[in-house]
N, C-alpha and C positions, 0 to 999 in steps of 0.2 A: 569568768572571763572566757569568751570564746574569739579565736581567732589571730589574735593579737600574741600570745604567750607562745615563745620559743619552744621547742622541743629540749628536752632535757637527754646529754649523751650518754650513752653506754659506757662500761667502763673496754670495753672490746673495741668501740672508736675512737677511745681517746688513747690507747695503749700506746706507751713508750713516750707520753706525753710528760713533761719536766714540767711544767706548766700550767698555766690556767686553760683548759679547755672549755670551750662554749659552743654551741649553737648558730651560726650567721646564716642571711640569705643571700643567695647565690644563684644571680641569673640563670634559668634552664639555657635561653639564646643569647650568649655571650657579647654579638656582632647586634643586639638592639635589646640591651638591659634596659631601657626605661622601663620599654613597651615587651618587656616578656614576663610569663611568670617567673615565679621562686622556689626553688625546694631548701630544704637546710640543708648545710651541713656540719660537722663538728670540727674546728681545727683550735693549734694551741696557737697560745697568746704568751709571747716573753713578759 
């Protein structure tokens, strides 16, 4: 699988995390998500 598959988080990014932490993508230009790229990041999920 190239390209498609999430990055998988640290346990240093998910720290202090109660929760499920994951992988999302996340507009670089916030002000035109369609048309911008992605980078990940790791956030938790209740």
């Amino acid at each position: 699988m190239i390209g498609s598959t999430a990055p998988t988080c640290t346990y240093n990014e998910c720290k202090g995390c109660k929760f499920k932490c994951r992988a999302e993508q996340i507009p670089v230009d916030g002000n035109d998500p369609i048309h911008s790229a992605y980078h990940y990041k790791c956030m938790c999920h209740r």
